[in-house]
C-alpha positions as CSV (number, residue, x, y, z in Angstrom):
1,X,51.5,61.1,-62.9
2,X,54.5,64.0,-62.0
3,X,56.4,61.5,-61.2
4,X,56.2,59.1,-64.0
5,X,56.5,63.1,-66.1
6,X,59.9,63.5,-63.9
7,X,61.8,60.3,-63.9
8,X,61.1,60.0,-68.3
9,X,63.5,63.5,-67.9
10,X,61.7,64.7,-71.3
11,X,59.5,67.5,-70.0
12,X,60.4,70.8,-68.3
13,X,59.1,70.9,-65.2
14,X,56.8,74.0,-66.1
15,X,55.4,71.8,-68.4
16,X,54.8,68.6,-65.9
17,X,53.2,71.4,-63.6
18,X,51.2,72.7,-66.4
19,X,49.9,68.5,-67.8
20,X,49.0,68.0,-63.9
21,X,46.5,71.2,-63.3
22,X,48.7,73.7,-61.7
23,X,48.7,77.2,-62.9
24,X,52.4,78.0,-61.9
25,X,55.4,75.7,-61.3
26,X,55.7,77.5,-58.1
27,X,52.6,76.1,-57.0
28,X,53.4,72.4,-58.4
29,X,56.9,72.6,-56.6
30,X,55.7,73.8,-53.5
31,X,53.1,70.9,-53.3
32,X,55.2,68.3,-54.5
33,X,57.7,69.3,-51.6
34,X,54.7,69.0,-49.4
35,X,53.6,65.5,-50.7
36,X,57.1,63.6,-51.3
37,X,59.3,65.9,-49.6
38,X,61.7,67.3,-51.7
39,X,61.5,69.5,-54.8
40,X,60.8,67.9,-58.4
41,X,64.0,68.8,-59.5
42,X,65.6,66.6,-56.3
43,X,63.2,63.7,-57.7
44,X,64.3,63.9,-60.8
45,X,67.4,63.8,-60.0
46,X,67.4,61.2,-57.6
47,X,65.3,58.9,-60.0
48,X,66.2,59.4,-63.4
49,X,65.9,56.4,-65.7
């Protein structure tokens, strides 16, 4: 679901952390980075539409 969230481009990322459960976008980064290796703003980036 965060990264469907991050390639639309329409959400701050505090908010896609905030629809998937996290309490912090800290949190949500620091996982993400841990699951798809790099940071949801690299992904978005990388994979805009």
């Amino acid at each position: 679901m965060a990264r469907e969230l991050l390639k639309g481009g329409a959400l701050p990322i505090v908010e896609i952390a905030r629809r998937t459960g996290f309490a912090t976008h800290a949190h949500f980064s620091t996982r993400f980075r841990q699951t798809v290796g790099s940071t949801p703003a690299e992904y978005r980036r990388r994979h805009r539409s």
